[in-house]
Every structure is written in structure tokens, then in C-alpha cells.
C-alpha positions as a printed Julia matrix, in Angstrom:
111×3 Matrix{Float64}:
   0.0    0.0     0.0
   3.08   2.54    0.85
   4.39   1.67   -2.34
   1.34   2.71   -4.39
   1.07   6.02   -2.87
   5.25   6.55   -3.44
   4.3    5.25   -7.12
   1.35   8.15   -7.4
   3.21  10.91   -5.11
   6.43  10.5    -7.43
   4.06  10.38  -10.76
   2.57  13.39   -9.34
   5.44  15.33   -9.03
   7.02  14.08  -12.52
   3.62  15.71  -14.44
   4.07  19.29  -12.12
   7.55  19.22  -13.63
   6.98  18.33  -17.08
   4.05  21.6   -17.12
   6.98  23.77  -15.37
   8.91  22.52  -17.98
   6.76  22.99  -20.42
   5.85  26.62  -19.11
   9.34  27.78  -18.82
  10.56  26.54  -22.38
   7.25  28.55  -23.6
   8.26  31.7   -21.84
  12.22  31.16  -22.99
  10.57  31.42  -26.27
   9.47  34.79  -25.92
   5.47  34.59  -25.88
   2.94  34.02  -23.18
   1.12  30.9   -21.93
  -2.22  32.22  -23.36
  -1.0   33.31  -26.7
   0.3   29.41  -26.97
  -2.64  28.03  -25.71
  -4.71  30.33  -28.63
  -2.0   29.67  -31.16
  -2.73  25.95  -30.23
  -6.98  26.23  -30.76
  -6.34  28.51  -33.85
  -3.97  25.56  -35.48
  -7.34  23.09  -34.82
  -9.72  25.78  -36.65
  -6.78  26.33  -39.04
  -7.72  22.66  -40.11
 -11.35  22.9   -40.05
 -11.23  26.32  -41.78
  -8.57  24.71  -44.32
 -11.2   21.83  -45.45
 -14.02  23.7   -45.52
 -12.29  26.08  -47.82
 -11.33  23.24  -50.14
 -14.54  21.61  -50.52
 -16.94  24.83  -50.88
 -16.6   26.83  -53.37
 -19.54  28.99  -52.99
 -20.74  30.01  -49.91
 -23.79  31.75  -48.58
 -23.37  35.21  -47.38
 -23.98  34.08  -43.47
 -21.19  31.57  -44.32
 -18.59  34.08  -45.61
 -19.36  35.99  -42.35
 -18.63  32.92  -40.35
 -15.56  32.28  -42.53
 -14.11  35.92  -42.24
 -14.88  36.22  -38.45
 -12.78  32.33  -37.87
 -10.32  33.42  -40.29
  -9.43  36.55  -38.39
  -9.27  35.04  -35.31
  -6.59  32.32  -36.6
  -4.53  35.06  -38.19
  -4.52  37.47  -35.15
  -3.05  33.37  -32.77
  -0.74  33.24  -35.43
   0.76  36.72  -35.77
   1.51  36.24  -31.37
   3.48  33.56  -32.05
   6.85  32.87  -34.06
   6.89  31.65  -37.75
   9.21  28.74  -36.49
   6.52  26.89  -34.88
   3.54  27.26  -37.93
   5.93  26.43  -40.55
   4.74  23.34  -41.22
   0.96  24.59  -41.48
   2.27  27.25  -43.93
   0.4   25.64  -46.77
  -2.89  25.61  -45.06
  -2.66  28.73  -43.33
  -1.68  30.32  -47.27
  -5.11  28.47  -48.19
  -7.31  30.11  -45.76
  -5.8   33.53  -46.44
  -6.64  33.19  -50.3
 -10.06  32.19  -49.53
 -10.61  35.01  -46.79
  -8.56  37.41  -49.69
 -11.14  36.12  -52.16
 -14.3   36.43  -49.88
 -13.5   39.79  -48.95
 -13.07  40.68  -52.61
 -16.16  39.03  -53.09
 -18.13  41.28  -50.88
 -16.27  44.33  -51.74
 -17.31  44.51  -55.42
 -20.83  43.51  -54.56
 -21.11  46.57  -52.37
């Protein structure tokens, strides 16, 4: 029984220093815990934003909203954080900016 609570204590302490860790390698990198944490639910819509601009063409005017509104938030996470760790997602990232580039020419000449 002692040696399952030395097991969990000593697990317990290994997780609080991998976050510290993690925390202080975040900070060493120049940028905040929060602007990570956004960068890292931007990078999800980055995806969802990424296929839906692939597989719809034309969209309905409450969908371009949508689109522009999600597309601005994923630029603003990715302009707090440095271009080293998006690099990878620089394809996708280029595909969503064309679309929102397109949309918003879209709905600037129809005005």
C-alpha cells in the first residue's frame, strides 16, 4: 500500500515538472502561456477552416461571415506567435488567407 502512494506521489510530481517545464521553455521562447494556448486552438480551426475552404466553393453570405470572423481570429493566434513553430501549417494557413482574400473581394465589389 506505501508503495502505491510513493508510485502516485512521485508520478505526481514528474507531471508538475513536465508543465513547469513545459511553461518555462514557452516563456524562454518569448510569448505568453495564453497566446500558446490560442496559437494551439487557432492551429485546430486552421484545419477545419482549411477543409471547408477546399470543398466549398460557394458560400452563402452568413457563411462568408462565419468564414471571415474564424479566419481573423486564426490570423490574429498566429501573428503572437513565431513563424518557427507554424511552418509546417504554412500551406494551409496560405489556403485560408486566399479564400478570406477572395471572400473579402467578393463582398467588396458587390457593395
Amino acid at each position: 500500500m506505501t508503495v502505491l502512494i510513493a508510485v502516485i506521489y512521485i508520478l505526481i510530481l514528474v507531471i508538475f515538472a513536465l508543465v513547469a517545464y513545459a511553461v518555462m521553455q514557452i516563456k524562454m521562447f518569448g510569448m505568453k502561456v495564453k497566446d500558446f494556448w490560442g496559437f494551439i486552438e487557432a492551429n485546430q480551426m486552421l484545419d477545419r477552416l482549411y477543409m471547408f475552404a477546399k470543398q466549398y466553393e460557394k458560400m452563402t453570405p452568413q457563411e462568408q461571415v462565419i468564414y471571415l470572423s474564424e479566419a481573423e481570429k486564426i490570423f490574429k493566434a498566429f501573428d503572437k506567435v513565431p513563424d518557427e513553430l507554424w511552418e509546417e501549417e504554412y500551406d494551409k494557413y496560405k489556403e485560408v488567407l486566399n479564400k478570406y482574400n477572395d471572400i473579402r473581394m467578393l463582398r467588396w465589389t458587390s457593395n
